[in-house]
N, C-alpha and C positions, 0 to 999 in steps of 0.2 A: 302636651297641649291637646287638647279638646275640642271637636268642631261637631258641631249641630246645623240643624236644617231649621227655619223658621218660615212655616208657610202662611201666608197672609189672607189669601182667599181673595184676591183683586180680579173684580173685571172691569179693567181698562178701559174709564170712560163710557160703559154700559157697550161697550162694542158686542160682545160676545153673549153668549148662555151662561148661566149663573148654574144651572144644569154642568153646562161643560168646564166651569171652573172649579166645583168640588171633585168632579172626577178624576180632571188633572192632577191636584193635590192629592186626592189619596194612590193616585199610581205612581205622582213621588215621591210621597211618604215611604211603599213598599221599598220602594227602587232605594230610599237614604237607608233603609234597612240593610239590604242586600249589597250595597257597596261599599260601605263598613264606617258609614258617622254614627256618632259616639249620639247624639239627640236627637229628637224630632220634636219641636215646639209647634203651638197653635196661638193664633192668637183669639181676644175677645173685642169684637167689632161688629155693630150693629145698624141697619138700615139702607145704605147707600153703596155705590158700587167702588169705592175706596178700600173697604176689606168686608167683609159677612164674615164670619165665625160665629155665631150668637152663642154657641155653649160647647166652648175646647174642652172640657171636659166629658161631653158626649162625643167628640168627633173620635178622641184619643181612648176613650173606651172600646172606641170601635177597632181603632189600631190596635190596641193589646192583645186581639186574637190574629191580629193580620202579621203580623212581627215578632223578631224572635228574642232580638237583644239588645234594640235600639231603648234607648229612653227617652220617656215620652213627658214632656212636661207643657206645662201652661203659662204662653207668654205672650199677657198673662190675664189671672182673671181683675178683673178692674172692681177691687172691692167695693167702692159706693153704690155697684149698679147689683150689689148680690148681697143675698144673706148671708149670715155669717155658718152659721150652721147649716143650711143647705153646701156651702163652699166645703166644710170640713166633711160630711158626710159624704159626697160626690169624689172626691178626691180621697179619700179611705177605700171606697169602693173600687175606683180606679186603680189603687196601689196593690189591692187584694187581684182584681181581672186581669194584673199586668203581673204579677208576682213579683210585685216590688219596685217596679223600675218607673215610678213616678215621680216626677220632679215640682215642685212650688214653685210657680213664678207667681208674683202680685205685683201689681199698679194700683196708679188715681187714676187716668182718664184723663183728656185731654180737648176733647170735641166736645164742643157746645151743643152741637148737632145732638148729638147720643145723649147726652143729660137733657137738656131739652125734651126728648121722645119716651124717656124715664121718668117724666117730670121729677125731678133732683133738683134742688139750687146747687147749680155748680160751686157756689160760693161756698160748701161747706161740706166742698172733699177732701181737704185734708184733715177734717175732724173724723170724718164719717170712713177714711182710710187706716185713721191711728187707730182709731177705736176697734173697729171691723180686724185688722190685720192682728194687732194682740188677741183677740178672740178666738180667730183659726188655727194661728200658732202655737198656743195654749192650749187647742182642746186634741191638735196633731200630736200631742208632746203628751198630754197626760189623759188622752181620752175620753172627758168630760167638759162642756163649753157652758160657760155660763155670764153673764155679764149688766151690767148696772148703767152703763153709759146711757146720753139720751135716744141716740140713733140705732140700738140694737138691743134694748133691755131682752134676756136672756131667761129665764130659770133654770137652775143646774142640770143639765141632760146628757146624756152618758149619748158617746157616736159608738153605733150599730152597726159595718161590724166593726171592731173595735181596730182603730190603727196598727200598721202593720210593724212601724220602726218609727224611731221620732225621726221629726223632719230638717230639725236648722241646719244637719249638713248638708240638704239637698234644694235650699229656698236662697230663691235669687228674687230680688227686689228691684224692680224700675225705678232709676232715678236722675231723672233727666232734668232737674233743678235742683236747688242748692238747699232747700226741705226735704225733697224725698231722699237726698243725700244722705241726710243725717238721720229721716225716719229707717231708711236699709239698714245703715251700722247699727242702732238702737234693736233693731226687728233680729239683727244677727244675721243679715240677709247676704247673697254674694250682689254684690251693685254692678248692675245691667244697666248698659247705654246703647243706643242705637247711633251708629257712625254718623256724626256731622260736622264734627270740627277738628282743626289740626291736631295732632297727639301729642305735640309740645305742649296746648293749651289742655287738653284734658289731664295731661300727669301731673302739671303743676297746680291746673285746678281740681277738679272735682274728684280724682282718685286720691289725691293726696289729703282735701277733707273726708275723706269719706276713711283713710285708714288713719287720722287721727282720731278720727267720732269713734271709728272702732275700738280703737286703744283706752279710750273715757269708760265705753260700757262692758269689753268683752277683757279676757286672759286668751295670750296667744297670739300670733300674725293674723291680720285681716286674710282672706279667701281675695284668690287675682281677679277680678272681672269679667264679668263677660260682653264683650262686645260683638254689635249684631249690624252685621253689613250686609249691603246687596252687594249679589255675584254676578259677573258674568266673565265665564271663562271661556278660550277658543283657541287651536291654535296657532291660528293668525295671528299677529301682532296687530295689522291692519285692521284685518276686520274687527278684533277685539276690542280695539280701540272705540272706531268705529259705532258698531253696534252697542256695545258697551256703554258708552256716553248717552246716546238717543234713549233707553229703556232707562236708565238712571235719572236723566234730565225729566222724560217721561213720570214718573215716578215723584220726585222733587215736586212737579208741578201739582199733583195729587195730593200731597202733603199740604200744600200752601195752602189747596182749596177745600180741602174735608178739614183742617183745622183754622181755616180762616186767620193763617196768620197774618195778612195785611191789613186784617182789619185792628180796630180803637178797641175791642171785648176786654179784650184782658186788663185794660187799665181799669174796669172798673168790675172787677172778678176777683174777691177776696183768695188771697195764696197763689196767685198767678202773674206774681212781679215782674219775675223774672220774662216770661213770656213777652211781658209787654216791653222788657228792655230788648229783647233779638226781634222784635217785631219792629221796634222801630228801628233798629240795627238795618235789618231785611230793605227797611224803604228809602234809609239810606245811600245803602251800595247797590239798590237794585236786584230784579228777580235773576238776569244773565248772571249778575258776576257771583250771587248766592249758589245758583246752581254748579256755576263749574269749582266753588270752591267743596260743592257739595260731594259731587262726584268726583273731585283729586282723593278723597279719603276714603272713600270703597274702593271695594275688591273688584277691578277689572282688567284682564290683559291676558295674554299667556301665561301658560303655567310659570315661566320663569320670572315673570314683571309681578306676576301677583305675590310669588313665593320672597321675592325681594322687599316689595313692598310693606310685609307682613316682617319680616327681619326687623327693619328700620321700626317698625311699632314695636317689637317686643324690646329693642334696647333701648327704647323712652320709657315704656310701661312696665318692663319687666313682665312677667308670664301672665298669660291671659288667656281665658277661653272663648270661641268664638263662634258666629252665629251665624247663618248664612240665606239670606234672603234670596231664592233662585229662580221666584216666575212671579212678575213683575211688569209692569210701565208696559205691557202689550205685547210682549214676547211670545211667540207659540209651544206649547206644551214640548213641542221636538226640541227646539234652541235649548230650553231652560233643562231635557233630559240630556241631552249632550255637554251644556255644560257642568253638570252635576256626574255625569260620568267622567268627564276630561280632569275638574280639579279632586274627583277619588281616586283617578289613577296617578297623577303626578305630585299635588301636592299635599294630598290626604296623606300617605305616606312619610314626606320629611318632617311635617308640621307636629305629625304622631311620637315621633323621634324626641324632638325637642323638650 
């Protein structure tokens, strides 16, 4: 099993310097380095203080001289909000300055806020994603991108400098609804989900469509998942708890309001059904009992409750890799480096094993 860092770039509610929030990240990028996770992701997020990343592929170009053997991927880049060929060039590039150890991540996007500021009709991301993402993966794979579609007409153009290795065993696809589901398996993608619901309901649902899509389009067993939790480790039990919960619940709250899920948008936002069905889920059961079912499914506690915890997921899901959100919901750059060194030393270790 496989564990990664996934830094967000959050400043909590504008409390802080957006100065001191890239700094922090890149002094725990080095640190995920040096204490022996296997990734370092970035994400793509733009305008408001929910996440900044605006271009993970410049952040991580900068890590590939700061690092020695972590790998560095993009999670991820939100194809409708980029070109296609800029995508496949930037990340060639990347692969060449890191000597190899790039990884693919891709999305749709999610915030209305961020399409909006792109001026995009949201309404025609999942066009503007199938299209866009065959195009990347095609030109990663054979060097040359070119394309016909309406959202990205192409003429054939050879990427400078030329790819390093093809990539479908290194592209992990977000699919956080039951389309991007099956666009992963089709793309040949490993299916990335970000922790928010019981692991009974994810293996029965959306892992187990997603390794039948596989089996329609590929030869072979599906690639295990990779799932992306917030951390926070300590070792108190108490205060893990604790603390743990407020930066998670923290966090939750941030999600609700950079993607407006309370609100009506998505009923009338083509390929975003789904959304509109857990949104009205959410005002159902309320933001309280949303939140604490939120936070029962991340990674919080002692090295032993976490280590436990993470057990009971791999014998519903079977193997999985995983992802690790660690400065977060307001936490101070010291919290979030103590817990990134407490689960390297106790649970980086047996999870490695497995």
């Amino acid at each position: 099993m496989q564990v990664g860092v996934l830094q967000i770039f959050q400043n909590y509610l504008g409390r802080g310097q957006d100065a001191d929030v890239v700094e922090g990240e890149r002094q725990l990028a080095v640190l995920a380095d040096e204490l022996g996770y296997d990734r370092l992701w970035a994400v793509e997020h733009h305008f408001t203080d929910y996440a900044a990343c605006p271009d993970n592929v410049a952040y991580l170009s900068w890590l590939a001289g700061r690092t020695e053997r972590i790998r560095l991927g993009t999670g991820a880049v939100i194809v409708p909000w980029n070109d296609p060929l800029r995508v496949a060039e930037k990340f060639t590039l990347l692969d060449h300055l890191s000597d190899g150890r790039a990884e693919l991540g891709l999305g749709r996007g999610l915030s209305r806020i961020e399409y909006a500021h792109f001026g995009i009709d949201m309404g025609t991301s999942r066009e503007r994603f199938d299209e866009g993402a065959d195009m990347i993966v095609e030109a990663l794979e054979s060097g040359v991108i070119e394309g016909d579609g309406p959202f990205y007409p192409q003429p054939r153009t050879e990427i400078r400098p030329r790819p390093l290795a093809p990539v479908r065993d290194r592209l992990y696809c977000v699919g956080m609804s039951p389309d991007s589901v099956q666009a992963a398996a089709r793309l040949g993608g490993r299916l990335t989900t970000f922790t928010q619901t019981a692991w009974e309901l994810y293996a029965d649902g959306p892992l187990q469509e997603f390794r039948e899509a596989w089996k329609r389009h590929h030869d072979g067993d599906p690639p295990a998942p990779l799932t992306g939790d917030l951390m926070y480790c300590h070792p108190d039990p108490a205060q893990a708890e604790e603390k743990g919960l407020e930066y998670m619940t923290n966090y939750f709250l941030t999600i609700v309001k950079h993607y407006e899920i309370m609100s009506d948008h998505f009923k009338d936002t083509k390929g975003y059904d789904s959304y509109a069905s857990a949104s009205e889920a959410f005002k159902a059961v309320g933001l309280e009992t949303a939140a604490r079912a939120y936070c029962a499914v991340n990674s919080w506690g002692d090295p032993a409750r976490i280590l436990s915890e993470l057990e009971k997921r791999r014998k519903l899901v079977g193997d999985f890799q995983l992802n690790l959100i660690s400065f977060y919901g307001g936490m101070s750059l010291a919290e979030a480096e103590e817990s990134l060194r407490l689960f390297a030393a106790e649970v980086l270790p047996v999870v490695h094993s497995w």
